[in-house]
C-alpha positions as a Python dict, from the first residue, in 0.01 Angstrom:
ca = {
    (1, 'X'): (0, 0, 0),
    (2, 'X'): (34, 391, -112),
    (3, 'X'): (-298, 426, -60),
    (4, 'X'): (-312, 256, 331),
    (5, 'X'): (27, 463, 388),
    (6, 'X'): (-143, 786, 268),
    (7, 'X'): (-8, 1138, 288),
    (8, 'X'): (134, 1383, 583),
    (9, 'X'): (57, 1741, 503),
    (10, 'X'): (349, 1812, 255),
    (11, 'X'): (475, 1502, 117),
    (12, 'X'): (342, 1088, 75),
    (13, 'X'): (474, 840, 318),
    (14, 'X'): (518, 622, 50),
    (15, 'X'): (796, 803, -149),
    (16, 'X'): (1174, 915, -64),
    (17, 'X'): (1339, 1180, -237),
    (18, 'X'): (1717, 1139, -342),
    (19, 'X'): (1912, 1453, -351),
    (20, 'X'): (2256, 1525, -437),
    (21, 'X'): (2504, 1626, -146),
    (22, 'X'): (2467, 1976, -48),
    (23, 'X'): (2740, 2194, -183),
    (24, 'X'): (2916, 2357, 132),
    (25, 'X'): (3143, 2670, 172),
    (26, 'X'): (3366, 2820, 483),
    (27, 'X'): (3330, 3149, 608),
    (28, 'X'): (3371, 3327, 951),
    (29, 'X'): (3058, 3308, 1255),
    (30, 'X'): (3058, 3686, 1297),
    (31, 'X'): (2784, 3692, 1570),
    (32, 'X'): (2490, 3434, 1695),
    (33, 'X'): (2173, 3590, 1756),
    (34, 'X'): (1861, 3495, 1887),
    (35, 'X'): (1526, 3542, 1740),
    (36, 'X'): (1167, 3505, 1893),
    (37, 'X'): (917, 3283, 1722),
    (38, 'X'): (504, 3341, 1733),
    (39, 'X'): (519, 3075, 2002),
    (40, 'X'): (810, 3216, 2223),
    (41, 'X'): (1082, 2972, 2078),
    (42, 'X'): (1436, 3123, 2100),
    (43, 'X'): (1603, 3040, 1799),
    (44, 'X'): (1994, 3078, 1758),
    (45, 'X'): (2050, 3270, 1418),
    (46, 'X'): (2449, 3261, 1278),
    (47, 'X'): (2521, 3623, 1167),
    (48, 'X'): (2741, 3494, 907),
    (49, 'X'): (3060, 3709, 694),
    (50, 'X'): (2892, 3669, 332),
    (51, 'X'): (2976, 3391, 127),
    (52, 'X'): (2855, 3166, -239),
    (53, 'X'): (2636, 2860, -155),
    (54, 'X'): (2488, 2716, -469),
    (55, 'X'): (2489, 3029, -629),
    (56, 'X'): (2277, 3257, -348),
    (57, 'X'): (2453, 3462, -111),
    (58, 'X'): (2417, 3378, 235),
    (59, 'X'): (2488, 3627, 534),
    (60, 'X'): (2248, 3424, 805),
    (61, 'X'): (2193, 3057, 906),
    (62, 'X'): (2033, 2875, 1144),
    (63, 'X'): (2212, 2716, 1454),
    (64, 'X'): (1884, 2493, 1556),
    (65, 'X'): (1895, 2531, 1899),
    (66, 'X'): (2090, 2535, 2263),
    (67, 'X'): (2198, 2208, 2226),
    (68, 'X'): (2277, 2190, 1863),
    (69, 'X'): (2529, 2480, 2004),
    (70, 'X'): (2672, 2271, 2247),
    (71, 'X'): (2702, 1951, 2034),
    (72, 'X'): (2867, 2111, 1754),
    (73, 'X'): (3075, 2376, 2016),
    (74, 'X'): (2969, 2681, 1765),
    (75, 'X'): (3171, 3001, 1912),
    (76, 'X'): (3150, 3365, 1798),
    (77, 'X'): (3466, 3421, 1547),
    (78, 'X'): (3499, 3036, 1469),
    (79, 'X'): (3558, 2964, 1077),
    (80, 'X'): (3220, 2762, 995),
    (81, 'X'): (3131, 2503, 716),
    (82, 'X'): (2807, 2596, 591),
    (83, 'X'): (2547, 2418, 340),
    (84, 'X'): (2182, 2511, 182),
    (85, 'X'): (1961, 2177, 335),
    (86, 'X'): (1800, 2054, 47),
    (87, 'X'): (1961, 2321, -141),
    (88, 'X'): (1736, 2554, 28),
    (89, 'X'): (1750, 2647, 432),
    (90, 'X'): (2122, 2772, 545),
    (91, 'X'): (2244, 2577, 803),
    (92, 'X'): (2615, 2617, 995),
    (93, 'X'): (2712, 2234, 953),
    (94, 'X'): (3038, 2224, 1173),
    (95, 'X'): (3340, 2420, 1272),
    (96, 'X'): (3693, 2415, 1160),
    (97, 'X'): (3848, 2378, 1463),
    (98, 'X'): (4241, 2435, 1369),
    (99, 'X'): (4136, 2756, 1247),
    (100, 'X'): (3955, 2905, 1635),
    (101, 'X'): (4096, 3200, 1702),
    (102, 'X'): (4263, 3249, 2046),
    (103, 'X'): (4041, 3329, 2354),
    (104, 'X'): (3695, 3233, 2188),
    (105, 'X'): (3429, 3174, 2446),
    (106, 'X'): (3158, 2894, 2436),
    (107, 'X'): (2820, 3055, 2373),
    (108, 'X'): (2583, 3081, 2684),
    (109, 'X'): (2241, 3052, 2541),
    (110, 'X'): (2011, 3317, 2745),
    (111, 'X'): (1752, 3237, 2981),
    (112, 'X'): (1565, 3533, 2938),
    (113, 'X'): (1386, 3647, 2627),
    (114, 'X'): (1615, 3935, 2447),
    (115, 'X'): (1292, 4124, 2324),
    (116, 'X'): (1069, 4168, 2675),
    (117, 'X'): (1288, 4029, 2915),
    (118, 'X'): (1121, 3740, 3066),
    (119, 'X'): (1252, 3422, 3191),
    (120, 'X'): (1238, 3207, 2904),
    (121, 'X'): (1238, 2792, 3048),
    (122, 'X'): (1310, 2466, 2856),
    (123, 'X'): (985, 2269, 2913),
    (124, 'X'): (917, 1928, 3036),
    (125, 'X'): (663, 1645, 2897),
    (126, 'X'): (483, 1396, 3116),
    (127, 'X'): (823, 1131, 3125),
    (128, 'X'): (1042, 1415, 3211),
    (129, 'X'): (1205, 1455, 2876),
    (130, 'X'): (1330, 1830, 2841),
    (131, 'X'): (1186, 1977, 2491),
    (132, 'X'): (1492, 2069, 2330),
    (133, 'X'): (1351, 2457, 2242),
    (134, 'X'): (1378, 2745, 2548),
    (135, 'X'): (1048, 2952, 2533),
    (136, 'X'): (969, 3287, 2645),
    (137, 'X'): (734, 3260, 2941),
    (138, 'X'): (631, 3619, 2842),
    (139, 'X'): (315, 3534, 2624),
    (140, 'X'): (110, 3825, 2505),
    (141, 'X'): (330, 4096, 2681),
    (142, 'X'): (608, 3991, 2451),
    (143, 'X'): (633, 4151, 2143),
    (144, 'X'): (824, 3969, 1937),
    (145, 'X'): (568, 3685, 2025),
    (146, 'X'): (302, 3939, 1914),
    (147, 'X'): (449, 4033, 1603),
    (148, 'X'): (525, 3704, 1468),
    (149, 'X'): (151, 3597, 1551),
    (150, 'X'): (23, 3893, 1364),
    (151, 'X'): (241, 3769, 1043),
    (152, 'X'): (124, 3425, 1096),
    (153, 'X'): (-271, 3548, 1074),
    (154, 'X'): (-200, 3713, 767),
    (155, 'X'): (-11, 3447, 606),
    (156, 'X'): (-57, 3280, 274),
    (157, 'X'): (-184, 2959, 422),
    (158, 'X'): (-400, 3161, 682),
    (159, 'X'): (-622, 3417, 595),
    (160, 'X'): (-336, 3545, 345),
    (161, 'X'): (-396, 3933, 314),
    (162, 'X'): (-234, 4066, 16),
    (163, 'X'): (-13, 4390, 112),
    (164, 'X'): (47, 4277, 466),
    (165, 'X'): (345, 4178, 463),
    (166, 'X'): (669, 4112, 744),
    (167, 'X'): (755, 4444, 664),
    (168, 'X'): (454, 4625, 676),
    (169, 'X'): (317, 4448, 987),
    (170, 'X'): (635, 4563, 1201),
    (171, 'X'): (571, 4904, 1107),
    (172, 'X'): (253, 4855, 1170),
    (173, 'X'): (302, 4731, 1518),
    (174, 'X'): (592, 4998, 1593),
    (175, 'X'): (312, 5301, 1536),
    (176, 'X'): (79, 5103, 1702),
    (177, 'X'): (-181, 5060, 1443),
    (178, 'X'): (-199, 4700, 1485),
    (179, 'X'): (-125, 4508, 1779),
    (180, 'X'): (-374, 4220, 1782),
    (181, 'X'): (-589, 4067, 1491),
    (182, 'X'): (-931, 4248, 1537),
    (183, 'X'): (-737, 4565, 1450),
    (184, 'X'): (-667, 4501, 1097),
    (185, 'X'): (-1022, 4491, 1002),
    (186, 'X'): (-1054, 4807, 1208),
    (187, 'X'): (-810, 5009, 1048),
    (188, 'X'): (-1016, 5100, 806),
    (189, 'X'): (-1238, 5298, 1001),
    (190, 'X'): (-988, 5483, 1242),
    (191, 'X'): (-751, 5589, 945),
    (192, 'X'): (-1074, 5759, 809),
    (193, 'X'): (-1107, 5949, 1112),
    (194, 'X'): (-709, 5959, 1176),
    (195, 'X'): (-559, 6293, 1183),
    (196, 'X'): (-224, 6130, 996),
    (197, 'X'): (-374, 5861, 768),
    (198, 'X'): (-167, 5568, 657),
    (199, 'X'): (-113, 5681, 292),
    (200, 'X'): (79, 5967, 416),
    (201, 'X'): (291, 5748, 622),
    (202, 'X'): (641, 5612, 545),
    (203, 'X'): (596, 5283, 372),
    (204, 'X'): (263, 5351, 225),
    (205, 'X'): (109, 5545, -92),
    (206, 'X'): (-250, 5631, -159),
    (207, 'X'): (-305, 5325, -415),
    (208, 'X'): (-83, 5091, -223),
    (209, 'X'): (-378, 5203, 120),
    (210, 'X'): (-658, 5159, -97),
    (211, 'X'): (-551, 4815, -229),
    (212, 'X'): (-483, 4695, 107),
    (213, 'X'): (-824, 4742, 253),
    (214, 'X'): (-945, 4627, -44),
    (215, 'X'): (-762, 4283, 64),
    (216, 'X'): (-883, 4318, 475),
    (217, 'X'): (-1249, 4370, 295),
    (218, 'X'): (-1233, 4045, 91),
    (219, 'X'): (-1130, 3862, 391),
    (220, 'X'): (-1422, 3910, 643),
    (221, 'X'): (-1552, 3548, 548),
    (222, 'X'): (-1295, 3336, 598),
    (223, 'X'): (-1297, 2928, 587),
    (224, 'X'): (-1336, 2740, 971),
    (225, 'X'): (-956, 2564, 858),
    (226, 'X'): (-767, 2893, 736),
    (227, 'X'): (-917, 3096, 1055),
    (228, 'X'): (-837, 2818, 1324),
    (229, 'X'): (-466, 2796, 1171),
    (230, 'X'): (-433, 3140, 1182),
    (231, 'X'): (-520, 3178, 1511),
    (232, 'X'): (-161, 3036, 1571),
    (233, 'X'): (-236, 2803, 1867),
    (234, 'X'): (42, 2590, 1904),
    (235, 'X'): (27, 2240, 1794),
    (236, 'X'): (-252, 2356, 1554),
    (237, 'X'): (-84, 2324, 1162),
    (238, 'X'): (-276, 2316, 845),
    (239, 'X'): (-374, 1920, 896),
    (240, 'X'): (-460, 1936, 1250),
    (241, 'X'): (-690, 2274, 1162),
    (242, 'X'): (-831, 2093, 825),
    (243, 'X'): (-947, 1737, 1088),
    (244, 'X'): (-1106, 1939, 1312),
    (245, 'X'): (-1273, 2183, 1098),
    (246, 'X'): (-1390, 1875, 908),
    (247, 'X'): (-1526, 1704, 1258),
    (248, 'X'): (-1689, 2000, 1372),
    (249, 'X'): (-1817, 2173, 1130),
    (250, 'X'): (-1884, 2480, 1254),
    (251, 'X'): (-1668, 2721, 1440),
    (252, 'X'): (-1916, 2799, 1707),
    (253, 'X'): (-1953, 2356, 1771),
    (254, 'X'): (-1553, 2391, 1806),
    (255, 'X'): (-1534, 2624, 2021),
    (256, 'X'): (-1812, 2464, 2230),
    (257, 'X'): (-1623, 2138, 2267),
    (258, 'X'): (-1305, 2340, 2372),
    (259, 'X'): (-1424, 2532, 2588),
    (260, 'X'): (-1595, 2299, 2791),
    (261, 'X'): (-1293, 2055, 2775),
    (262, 'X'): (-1072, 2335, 2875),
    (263, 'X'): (-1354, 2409, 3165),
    (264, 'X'): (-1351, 2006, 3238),
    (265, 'X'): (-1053, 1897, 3197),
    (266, 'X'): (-911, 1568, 3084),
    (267, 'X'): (-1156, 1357, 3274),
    (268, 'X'): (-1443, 1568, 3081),
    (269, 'X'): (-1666, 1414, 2796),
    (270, 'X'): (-1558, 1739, 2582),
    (271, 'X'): (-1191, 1638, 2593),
    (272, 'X'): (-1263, 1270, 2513),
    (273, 'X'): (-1457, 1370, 2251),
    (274, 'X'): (-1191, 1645, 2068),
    (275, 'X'): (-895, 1317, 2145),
    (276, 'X'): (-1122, 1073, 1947),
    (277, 'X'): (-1067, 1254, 1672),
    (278, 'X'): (-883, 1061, 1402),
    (279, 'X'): (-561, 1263, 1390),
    (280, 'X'): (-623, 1440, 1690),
    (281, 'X'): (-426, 1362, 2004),
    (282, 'X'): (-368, 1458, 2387),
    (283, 'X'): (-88, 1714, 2273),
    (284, 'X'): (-347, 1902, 2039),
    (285, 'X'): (-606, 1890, 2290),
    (286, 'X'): (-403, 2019, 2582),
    (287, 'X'): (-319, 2316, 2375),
    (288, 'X'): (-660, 2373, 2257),
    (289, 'X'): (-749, 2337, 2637),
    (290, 'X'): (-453, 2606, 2722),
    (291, 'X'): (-596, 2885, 2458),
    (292, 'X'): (-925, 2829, 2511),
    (293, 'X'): (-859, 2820, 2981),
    (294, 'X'): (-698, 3189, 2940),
    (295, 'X'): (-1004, 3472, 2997),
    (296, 'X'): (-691, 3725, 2790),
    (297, 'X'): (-689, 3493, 2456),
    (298, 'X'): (-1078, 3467, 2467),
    (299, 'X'): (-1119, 3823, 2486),
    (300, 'X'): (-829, 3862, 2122),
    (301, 'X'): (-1039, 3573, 1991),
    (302, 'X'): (-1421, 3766, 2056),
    (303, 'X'): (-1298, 4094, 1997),
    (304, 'X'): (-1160, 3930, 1630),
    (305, 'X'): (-1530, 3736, 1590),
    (306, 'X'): (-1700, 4047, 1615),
    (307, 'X'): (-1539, 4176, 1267),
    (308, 'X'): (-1509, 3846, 1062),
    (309, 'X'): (-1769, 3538, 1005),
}
């Protein structure tokens, strides 16, 4: 039976984990802010006064989303019960509602992005059902979008380039020196002919340069499964990358099939045949069919094929 129910990416269907309660802990909601994720999701961030959970302070926790808001009627200067879930992730768990001060104001969630300004819209599926995250409609011009994409291609379960870190991609991106994939394994070459290289730069040293093109250098071959996840197409996790990297093959017999689906549509043999996939559904497919039907993601995809096999 545990080997019919198998395994989801992380954990076996067959097994449940019991865990003591969470320990919890009050403190004040000093501001909710919203973040931008790599695939436009707004995410409501509790700017919390600092308090003990378990032993780690926490200053920030997550509020979920709009309606997690609503449902738990989170306002800026309410007294908050917090908790680490699993003993881990911060989360705001309710409010301690004799305790609101006077005149506090629901939260209205923003429909535009914070970062680029664009109207950010709650989606709908095919039966109607809103999706419960807002997303910023701004796409590549957005960059927050761009930024968390770029940290996402240089992740540990991606192609996981040592000395690339949050940090260093934001500065990174602020000077300008990266703004899409391809130009991480061109950096190289313009800081050679750069009259302000990067180890004289804030943030960087001479050994601390040298090690990190090292890192870009040992990561021009890069497995099908690590570069298709890190491509950050939504829908696409380490499983879904690892089933169709196993299907296909090859990149260039991937890219074939989504490309002509995406050129097709659903009614084309190229879709059918990327949905027969075992694992692979209409959800993963449309988005394949979404980043492969946009002539601006083709061009960040080719210009990144012509450095890396």
């Amino acid at each position: 039976l545990q080997e019919r129910l198998g395994f989801v990416s992380r954990s076996p269907r067959w097994a449940i984990a019991h865990k003591f309660p969470a320990e919890q802990a009050t403190t004040v909601l000093r501001d909710i802010e919203i973040q931008v994720g790599r695939t436009g999701s707004l995410t409501p961030v509790a700017k919390l006064e600092p308090v003990t959970v378990g032993g780690v302070v926490v200053s920030n926790a997550t509020l979920h989303n709009e309606d997690e808001i609503a449902r738990k009627d989170v306002r800026i200067g309410d007294t908050v019960v917090v908790q680490r879930a699993g003993d881990v992730i911060p989360q705001v768990v309710s409010v301690v509602m004799e305790r609101r001060p006077h005149g506090a104001q629901p939260f209205k969630f923003p429909h535009s992005c914070p970062v680029c300004g664009s109207h950010a819209v709650r989606e709908t599926d095919e039966k109607g059902v809103e999706d419960v995250v807002r997303r910023c409609t701004g796409g590549l011009v957005c960059p927050a979008q761009a930024k968390e994409r770029l940290k996402h291609f240089v992740s540990r379960n991606a192609l996981d380039i040592e000395g690339l870190g949050d940090e260093k991609i934001e500065l990174s991106y602020g000077e300008g020196l990266i703004r899409q994939p391809a130009d991480i394994f061109t950096l190289q070459k313009r800081d050679a002919a750069s009259s302000s290289p990067l180890a004289k730069r804030k943030g960087f040293g001479a050994k601390s340069v040298e090690n990190l093109f090292t890192a870009i250098e040992a990561r021009r071959k890069v497995p099908f499964e690590r570069f298709l996840f890190g491509l950050g197409i939504r829908h696409i996790g380490e499983t879904t990358a690892k089933d169709l990297a196993r299907a296909f093959g090859t990149f260039d017999a991937f890219r074939t099939a989504a490309q002509a689906a995406a050129e097709g549509g659903r009614d084309s043999d190229a879709y059918r045949e990327i949905d027969d996939i075992e694992g692979i559904g209409e959800t993963v497919v449309d988005a394949l069919v979404d980043f492969f039907g946009e002539a601006h993601k083709i061009e960040v995809l080719d210009a990144l094929l012509a450095e890396i096999t």
